[in-house]
N, C-alpha and C positions, 0 to 999 in steps of 0.2 A: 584781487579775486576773493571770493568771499563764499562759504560755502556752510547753507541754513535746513536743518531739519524742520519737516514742517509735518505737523500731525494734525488732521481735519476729521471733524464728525459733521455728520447729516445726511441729506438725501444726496448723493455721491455718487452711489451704485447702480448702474440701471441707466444711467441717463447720458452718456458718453462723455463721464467728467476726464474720466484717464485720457482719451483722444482730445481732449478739448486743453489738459496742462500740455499735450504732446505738441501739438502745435504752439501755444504759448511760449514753450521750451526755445523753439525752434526760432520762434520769432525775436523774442528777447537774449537768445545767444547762451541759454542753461544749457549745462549738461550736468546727469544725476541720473535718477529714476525716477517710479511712481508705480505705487504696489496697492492694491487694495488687501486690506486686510480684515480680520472677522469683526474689529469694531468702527471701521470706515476707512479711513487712505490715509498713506505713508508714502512722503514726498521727499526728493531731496533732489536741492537745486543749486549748481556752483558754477559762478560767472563777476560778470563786473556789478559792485553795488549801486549803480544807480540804473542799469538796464533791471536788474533784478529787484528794486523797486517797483517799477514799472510793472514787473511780473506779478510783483503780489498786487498792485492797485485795480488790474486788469482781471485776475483772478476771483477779487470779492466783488467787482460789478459788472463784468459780464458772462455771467455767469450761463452754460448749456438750459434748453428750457428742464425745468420742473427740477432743475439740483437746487438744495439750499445747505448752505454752511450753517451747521448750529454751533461748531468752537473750532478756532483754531487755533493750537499754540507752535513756538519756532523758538528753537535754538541754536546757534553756532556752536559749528563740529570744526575740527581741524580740515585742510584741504585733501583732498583727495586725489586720485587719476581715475576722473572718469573720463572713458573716451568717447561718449556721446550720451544721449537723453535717451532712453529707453523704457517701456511698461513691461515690468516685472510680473513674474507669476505670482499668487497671492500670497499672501502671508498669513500664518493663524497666531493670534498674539493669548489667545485664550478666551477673550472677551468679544457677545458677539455685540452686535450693531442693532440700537434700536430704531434705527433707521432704514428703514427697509420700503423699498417703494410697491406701490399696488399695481392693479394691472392697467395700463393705458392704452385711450381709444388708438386704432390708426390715425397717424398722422398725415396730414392735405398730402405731402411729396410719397409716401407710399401708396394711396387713395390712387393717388395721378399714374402713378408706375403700375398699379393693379390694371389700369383699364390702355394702359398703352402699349402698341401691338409689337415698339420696337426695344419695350423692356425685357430685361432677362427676366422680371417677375412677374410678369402678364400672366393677369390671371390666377396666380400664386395665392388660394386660398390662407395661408399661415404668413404671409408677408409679415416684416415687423422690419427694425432697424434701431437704432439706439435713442431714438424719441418715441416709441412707440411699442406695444407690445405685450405680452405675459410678463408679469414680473412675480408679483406675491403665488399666484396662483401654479405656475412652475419647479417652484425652489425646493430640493431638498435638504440646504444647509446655507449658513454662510461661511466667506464671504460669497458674493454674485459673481457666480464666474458657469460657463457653460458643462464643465465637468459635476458642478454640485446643482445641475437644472435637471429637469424630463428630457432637456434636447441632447441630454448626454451620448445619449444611444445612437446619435446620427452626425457621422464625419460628415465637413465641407467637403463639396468639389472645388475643385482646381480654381473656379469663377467664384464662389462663393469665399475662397481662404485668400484670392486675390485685394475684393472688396474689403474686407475684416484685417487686410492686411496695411492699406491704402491709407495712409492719416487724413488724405483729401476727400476720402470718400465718406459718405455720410454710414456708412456700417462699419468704418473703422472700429475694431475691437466691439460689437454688436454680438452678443451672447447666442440670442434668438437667431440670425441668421439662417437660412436656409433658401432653396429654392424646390423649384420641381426636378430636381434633377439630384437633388440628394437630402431633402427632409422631406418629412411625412405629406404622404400623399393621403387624397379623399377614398373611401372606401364606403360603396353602393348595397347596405346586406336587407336581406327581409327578415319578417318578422320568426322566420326560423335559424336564423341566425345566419344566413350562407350569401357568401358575396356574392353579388351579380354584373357588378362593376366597379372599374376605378378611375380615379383621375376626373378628367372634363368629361365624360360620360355619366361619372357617378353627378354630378353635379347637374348634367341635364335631367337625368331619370329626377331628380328630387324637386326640378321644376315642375318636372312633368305630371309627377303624381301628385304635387298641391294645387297644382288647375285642377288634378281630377278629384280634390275633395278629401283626399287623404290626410293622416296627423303622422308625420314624420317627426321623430326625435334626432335633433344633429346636437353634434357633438361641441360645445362650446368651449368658449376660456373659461370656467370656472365652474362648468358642469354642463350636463345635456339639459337642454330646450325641445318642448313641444311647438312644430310650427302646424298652420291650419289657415288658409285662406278665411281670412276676416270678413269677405263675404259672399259667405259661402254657409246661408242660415242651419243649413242640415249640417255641414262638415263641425259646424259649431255646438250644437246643438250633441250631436255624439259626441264630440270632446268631453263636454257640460258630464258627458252621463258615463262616462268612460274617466272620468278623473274625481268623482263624487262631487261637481262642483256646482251644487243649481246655479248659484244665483252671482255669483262673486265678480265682479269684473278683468277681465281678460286684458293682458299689456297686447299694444301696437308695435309691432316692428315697422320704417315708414322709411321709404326710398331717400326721401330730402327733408329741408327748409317750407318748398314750395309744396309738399304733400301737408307737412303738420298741418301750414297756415291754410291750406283746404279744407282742415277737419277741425279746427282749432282756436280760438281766439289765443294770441301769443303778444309776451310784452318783451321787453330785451333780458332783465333776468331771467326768463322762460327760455329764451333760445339760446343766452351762454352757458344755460346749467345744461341744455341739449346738447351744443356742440361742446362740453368742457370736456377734457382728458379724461373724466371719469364717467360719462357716458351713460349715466343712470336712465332709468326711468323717471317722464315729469307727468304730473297731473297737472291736466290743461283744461282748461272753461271749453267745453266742444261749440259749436258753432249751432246757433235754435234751428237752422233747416238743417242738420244733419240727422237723420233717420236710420240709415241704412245700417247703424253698427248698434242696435238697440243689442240684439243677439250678442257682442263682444263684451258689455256694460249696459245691462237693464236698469232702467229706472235712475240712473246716475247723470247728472249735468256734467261729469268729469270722462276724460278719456286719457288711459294712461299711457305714452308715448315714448317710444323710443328711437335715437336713430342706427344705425349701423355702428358698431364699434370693434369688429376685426373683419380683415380682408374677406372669410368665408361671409361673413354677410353682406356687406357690400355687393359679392359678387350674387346672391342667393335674391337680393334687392332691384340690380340692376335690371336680373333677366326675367324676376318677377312682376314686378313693377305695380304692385299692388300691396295694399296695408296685408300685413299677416301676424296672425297671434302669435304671441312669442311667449311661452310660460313653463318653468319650471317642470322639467321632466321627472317626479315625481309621485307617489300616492300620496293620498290623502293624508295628511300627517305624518310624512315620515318625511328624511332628509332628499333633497337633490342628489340625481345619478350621479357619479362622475367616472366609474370604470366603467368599460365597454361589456363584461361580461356583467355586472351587477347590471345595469340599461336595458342587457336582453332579456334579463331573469325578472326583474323590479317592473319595467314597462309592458312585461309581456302582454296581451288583453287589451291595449290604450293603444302601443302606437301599431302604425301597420309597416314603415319602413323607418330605417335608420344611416343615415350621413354619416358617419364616422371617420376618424384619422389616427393615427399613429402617435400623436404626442399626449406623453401622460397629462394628465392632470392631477396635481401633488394633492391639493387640498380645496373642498366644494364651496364656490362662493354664489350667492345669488346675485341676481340685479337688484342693483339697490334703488331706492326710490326718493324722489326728493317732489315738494311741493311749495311754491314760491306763496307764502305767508305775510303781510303786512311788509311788503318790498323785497322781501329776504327769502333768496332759497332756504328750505327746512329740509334735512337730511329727516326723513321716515322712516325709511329703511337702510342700513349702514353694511355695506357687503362690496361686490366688487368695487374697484376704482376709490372707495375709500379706504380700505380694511388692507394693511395694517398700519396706516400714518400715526401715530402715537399724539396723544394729548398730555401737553405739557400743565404737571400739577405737580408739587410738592406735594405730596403725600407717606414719605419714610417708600422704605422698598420691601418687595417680595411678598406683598398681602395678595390675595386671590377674591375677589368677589366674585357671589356665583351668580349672582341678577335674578330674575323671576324666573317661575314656569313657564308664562308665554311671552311669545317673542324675544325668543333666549339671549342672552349673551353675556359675556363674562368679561372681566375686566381685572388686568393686573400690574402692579404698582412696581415702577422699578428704575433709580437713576432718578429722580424727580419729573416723570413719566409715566403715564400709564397707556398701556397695551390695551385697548378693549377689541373684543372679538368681533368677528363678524356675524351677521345675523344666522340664526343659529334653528330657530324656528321655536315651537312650542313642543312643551318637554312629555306630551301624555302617551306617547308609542316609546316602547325598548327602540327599537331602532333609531328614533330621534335622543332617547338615552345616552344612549353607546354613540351616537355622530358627539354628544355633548361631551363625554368621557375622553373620546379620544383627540379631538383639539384640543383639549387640555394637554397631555400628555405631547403633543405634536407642536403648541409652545412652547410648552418648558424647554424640550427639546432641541426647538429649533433659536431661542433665547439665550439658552444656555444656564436658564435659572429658574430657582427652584421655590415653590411657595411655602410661606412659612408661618403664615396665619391667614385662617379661612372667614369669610364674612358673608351669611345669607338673609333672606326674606325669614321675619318671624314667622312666615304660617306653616305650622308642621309637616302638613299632606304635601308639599312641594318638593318634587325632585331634588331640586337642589339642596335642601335641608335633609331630605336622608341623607345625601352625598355628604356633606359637611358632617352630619351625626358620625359616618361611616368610618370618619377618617380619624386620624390617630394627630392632627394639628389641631390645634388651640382656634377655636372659632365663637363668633360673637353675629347675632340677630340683632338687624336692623326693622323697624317698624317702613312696612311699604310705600304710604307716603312722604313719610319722612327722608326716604331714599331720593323717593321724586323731587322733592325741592332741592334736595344738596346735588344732585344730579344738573340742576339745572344751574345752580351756584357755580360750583365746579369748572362747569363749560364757560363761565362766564368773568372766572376767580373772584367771583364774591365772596366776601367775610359777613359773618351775622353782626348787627342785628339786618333780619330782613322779613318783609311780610312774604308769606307763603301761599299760594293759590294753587292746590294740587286734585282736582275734578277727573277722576275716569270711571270705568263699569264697577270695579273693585277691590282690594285687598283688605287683610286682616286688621283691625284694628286694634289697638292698645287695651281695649275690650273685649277682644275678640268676637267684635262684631265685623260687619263686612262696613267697610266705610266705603267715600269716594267723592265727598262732595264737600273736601276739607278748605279751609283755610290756619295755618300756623305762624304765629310769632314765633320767629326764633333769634333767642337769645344767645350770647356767647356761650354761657352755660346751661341754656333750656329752652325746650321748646315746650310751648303751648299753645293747644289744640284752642285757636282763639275762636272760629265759627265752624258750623257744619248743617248741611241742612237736618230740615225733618225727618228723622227716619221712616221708609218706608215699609210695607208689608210684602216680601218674596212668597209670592203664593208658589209652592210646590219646590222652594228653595233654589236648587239652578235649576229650574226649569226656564224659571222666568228670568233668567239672562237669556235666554234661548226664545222666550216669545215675551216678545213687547209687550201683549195683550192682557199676559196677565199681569202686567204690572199696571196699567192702564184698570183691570177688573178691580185690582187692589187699592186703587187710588180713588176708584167710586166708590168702593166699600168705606173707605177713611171718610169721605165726602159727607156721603149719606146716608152711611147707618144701614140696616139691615132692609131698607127699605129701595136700596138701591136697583135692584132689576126691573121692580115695577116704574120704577120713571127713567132708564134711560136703556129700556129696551131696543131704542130702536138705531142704538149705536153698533156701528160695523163692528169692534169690540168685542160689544156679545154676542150679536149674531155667528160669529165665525165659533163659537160654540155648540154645541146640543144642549138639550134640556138637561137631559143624566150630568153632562158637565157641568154644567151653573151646578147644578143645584150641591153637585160635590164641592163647588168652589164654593159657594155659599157655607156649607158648612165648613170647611177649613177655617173660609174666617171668621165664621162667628167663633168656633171652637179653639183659634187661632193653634192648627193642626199644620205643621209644618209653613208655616208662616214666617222663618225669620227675618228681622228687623236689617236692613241697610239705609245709608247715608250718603248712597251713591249717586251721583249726579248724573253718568251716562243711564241710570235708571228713568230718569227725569224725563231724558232726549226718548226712552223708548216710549215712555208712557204717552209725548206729546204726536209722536208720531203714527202711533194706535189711535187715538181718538180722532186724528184727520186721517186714519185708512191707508197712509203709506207703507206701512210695514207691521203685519202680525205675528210673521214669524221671521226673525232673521236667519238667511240663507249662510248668515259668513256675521263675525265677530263686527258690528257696529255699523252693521246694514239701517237699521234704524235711523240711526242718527245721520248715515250718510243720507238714506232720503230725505230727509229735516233740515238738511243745511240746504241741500239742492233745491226745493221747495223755497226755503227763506231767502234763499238768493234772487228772488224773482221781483220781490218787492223789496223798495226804498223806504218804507216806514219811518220813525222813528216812535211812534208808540211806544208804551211799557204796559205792563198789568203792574198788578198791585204785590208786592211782597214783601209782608211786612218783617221784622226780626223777631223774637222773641230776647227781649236782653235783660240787665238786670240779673243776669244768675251767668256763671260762665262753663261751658261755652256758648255765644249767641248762637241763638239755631235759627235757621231762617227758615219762617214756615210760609212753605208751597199754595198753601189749602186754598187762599184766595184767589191765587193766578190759578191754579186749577179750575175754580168755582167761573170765575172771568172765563177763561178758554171755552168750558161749556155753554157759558152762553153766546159767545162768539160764534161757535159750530153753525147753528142753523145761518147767520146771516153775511158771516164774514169768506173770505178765500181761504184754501190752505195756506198760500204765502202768506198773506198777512198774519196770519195766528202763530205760522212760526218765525217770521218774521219780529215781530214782537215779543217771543220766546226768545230770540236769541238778544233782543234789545235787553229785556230783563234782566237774564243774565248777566251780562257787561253792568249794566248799573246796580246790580246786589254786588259784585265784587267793587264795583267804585266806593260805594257805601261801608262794604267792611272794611278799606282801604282807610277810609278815612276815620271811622271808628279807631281802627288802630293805630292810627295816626306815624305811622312806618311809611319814608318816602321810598324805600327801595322797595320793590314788589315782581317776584319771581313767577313768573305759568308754567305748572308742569302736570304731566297726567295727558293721557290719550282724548282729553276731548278738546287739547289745545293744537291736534291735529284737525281741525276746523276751522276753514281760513274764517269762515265768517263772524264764529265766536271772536277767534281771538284777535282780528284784526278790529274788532269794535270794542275789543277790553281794552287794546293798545291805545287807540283814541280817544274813550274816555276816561279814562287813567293818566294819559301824558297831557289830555287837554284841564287836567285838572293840578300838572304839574310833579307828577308823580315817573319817577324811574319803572322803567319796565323792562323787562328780561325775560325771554322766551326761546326755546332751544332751538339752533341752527346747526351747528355741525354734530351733534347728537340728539338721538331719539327724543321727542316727547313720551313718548310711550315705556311700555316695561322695557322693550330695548338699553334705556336709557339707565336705567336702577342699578346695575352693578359700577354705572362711577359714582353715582349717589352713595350707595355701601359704602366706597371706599373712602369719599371724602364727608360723612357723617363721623367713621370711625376716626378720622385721623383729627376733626374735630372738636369730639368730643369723648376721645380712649388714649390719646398723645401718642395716636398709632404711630 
């Protein structure tokens, strides 16, 4: 007999590893225990050493779905008298676990059980079982055990403790457990807060009122959703005007498989990233006769897709049976609901009824979003289903990065790991403030650890840098692109030297000018700003992030001199002005009166997009450029316009003025697709060309316009058909999302953080 301590880290918790050694135990003739504890599980197993062999061989490879062993060590104790194999109540050892699992979709066997008339959970909106279920989005502590969850509040029945009691049963030791008979039930309230029903009634009334056109907020895993019959052009259309949102495209909730592929062109990584445990939203090529959903996504080739990923949906789906908007139950710029009374108070005016249920929700996660990029799903947005899986980086422990102002997130280092948060939104309302302050505080918390140097974006005006000024830690500014690349290194464990391609709307530059249209060598010990384009003229400063047009006004101004209105008056451009207007914009820039200078590339995308008429003014952050790709998508080109460098002096600047002067004379005779079409050809061969100028075979894409399949899957091409490495973000953001792991691994870099 022989009798082994065994201590295991990883994803453990959550996923029915304890029932799954239980049975092991049983089968291989152990007897011991098995305890979860706050930094993962505590095993011990005494029997004969070659069944017990067995036990460990069986253990590392068939492993319950979604557990992963990241270390396991073992030592021999002396024998014991144990008188059987048992799961112990948990242990606190001090340390907690940075392995904590996120929330996972329902799985097929609960799906099945939901709709079957002879299960005990038929019907059972909160269904879940130990593959499936609230995980991150529940928890008030570790370890994972149902005392330290939201479902604390509600004893099993007799049926329910039998299940969780069963090692045969698939909710053996299943945290989430519950049924209709003794966890949270549905609850039917109006928009004066007073319930009207519950149960499978509440459930019909909320059918009932989204046939009749109604915007219901139900209550989700990681916050309230606004639902709204997707065609339904009026129900949409008040939504639109009821949540400030003219123009922005609206997510799909979709019954199945067989709906997407009605509304969709779908490839196989399109439909695993659908059906995967993590259940995101996917941007999909919609189908050229699809009409009907212009009102959900105007003017967009994409439709953004989701399918069911908890029992209340499923069942909300079945009896619907129609696409319905699924979005973020919030205002304009502030965080997603997730208490019931903040929902009634926050949505008051927007929604008209409300779906609600009894189980808290700890901490507000959005739907995240992923878009299949040059083969590879691309995590876009990083929040439920992915948040909190931890990225494995050396990077020393306990730094805090604060990421950007928009599309917030934070990321922190600890164990050779880092924690990055989940999407967090944009930092410009207190209320998104205080959502950003207090996840802070609610990991540390829930971590068990404390930060002990702070790292933000250099531009002053940014939340997160008064936060970092404010605090009494030692903290260090990162320049914004330079986050973006190491960001993308990072996700990738890239070491320098590497060439650097970092392109979006904007950040502070090492000049404090606005960049965005960077390329950097970066060296072990330096980076250098090796190209960027021409700077261009912000007429009215951020305005013109805000309207494409004037940057397009500004671009003819550059072009042609002061003479510019009399010969290209009869561009949609300046028509979308008045006289009084030119003639103020005209002098701005002669006088160059609030005029400054950017180097931003998604300027680029607005400006080409104004001169073919698709977007004057964007409705939502990068409206522009998404009609630019959607257009370009249309034609197979391969044309380029002309753009030459200017070199010889460092940094190379690439100047635009000729592909401009090209583009203008395209207008009268060519398509929109083709002009942009060749705008995006361009692109991909001025980075091939500074590729090879820098003569750096490793080449990194990072910056929000490599959320553009079309870009970057033509940079990928011409860059790898030229022999060249390429690296573009997949399981984190391209976007400012992505900047506080950039922070963290610039610092560590080049500070011996």
């Amino acid at each position: 007999m022989k009798h082994l301590h065994l201590q295991l880290n990883g994803f453990l918790q959550g996923v029915g590893f304890r029932p799954f050694v239980y049975r092991l135990a049983s089968q291989y003739q152990q007897k011991g225990w098995v305890a979860n504890t706050s930094s993962g599980i505590s095993l011990h197993i005494q029997g004969a050493p070659d069944l017990q062999q067995k036990f460990l061989a069986e253990l590392k490879v068939n492993l319950p779905p979604f557990a992963q062993i990241k270390s396991l060590t073992s030592k021999s104790l002396p024998l014991k008298n144990f008188p059987q194999f048992t799961i112990k109540a948990s242990q606190f050892d001090g340390q907690a676990s940075l392995f904590v699992l996120p929330d996972i979709a329902t799985c097929p066997e609960c799906v099945a059980e939901l709709f079957d008339p002879t299960s005990r959970y038929y019907q059972y909106p909160l269904i879940s079982c130990c593959q499936c279920g609230p995980r991150y989005s529940i928890m008030r502590q570790q370890p994972y055990d149902r005392a330290r969850t939201t479902m604390a509040d509600y004893s099993l029945c007799a049926a329910c403790q039998q299940d969780f009691s069963s090692p045969e049963n698939r909710r053996f030791h299943a945290q989430t457990i519950a049924c209709s008979d003794c966890g949270p039930a549905l609850q039917w309230i109006d928009a004066q807060g007073r319930e009207l029903a519950t149960k499978d009634i509440a459930l019909a009334s909320c059918i009932e009122q989204l046939q009749a056109g109604k915007i219901v907020a139900v209550k989700g895993i990681g916050g309230y959703q606004l639902l709204v019959n997707a065609q339904d052009e009026v129900a949409v259309a008040r939504l639109r005007r009821k949540k400030m949102r003219p123009a922005k495209p609206f997510a799909l909730l979709v019954t199945d498989l067989a709906m997407v592929q009605s509304l969709c062109e779908l490839n196989k990584q399109e439909q695993q990233a659908l059906q995967s445990a993590m259940a995101p939203i996917v941007l999909l090529k919609k189908h050229a006769n699809i009409s009907q959903y212009q009102a959900v996504a105007p003017n967009s080739h994409l439709l953004a897709v989701m399918l069911p990923s908890s029992g209340l949906q499923h069942l909300i789906m079945q009896a619907f049976g129609q696409p319905l908007i699924a979005t973020s139950a919030n205002r304009a710029g502030e965080p997603i609901c997730i208490a019931d009374q903040q929902a009634l108070a926050t949505l008051a005016g927007i929604a008209d009824y409300y779906l609600m249920h009894g189980r808290v929700i700890q901490r507000a996660l959005d739907d995240s979003i992923v878009r299949v990029i040059a083969n590879k799903p691309r995590v876009l947005r990083r929040a439920r289903g992915y948040t909190p899986l931890p990225i494995a980086l050396s990077v020393g422990s306990n730094t805090l990065a604060l990421g950007a102002h928009l599309k917030s997130s934070w990321a922190l280092s600890y164990q050779g790991y880092v924690l990055l948060s989940q999407y967090l939104g944009d930092l410009h309302s207190l209320a998104s403030q205080e959502h950003f302050k207090q996840s802070l505080i609610d990991a540390q918390d829930f971590y068990a650890v404390s930060a002990k140097q702070l790292i933000h974006d250099q531009h002053p005006d940014y939340f997160t840098s008064h936060y970092a000024a404010q605090s009494d830690l030692p903290n260090m500014a990162v320049q914004h692109h330079h986050a973006h690349a190491f960001s993308c290194m990072a996700e990738h464990q890239l070491k320098p030297p590497v060439l650097a391609i970092t392109w979006d709307g904007t950040g502070l530059g090492e000049d404090y000018r606005s960049w965005g249209g960077e390329s950097f060598l970066i060296q072990a010990k330096s980076i250098q700003r090796f190209a960027h384009i021409k700077p261009l003229l912000l007429v009215g400063g951020d305005k013109a992030n805000q309207e494409p047009r004037r940057v397009a006004i500004a671009i003819l101004y550059q072009l042609l001199g002061e003479q510019w209105q009399a010969e290209v008056r009869h561009l949609s451009c300046v028509q979308t002005f008045t006289a009084n207007e030119l003639q103020l914009l005209a002098m701005a820039l002669e006088n160059k009166l609030n005029t400054p200078q950017s180097s931003s590339m998604g300027r680029l995308f607005d400006a080409v997009a104004s001169l073919l008429n698709l977007c004057q003014m964007n409705g939502y952050e990068g409206q522009a450029a998404s009609c630019l790709e959607a257009v370009a998508s249309l034609s197979s080109t391969t044309e380029i316009y002309a753009c030459p460098f200017i070199s010889g002096q460092s940094p190379i600047i690439i100047d635009w003025q000729e592909m401009f002067q090209q583009i203008l004379a395209d207008l009268p005779v060519l398509s929109a697709a083709l002009i942009a079409a060749k705008f995006h050809n361009t692109l991909a061969d001025i980075i091939l060309r500074i590729a090879q100028q820098a003569g750096e075979k490793l080449v990194v894409l990072s910056g929000g316009c490599f959320q553009n399949a079309t870009l970057t899957e033509k940079v990928h091409q011409v860059l790898e058909g030229a022999g060249f490495q390429v690296y573009s973000h997949e399981q984190v953001p391209s976007n400012d999302a992505g900047l506080a792991l950039g922070q963290l691994y610039y610092a560590h870099c080049y500070n011996n953080e």
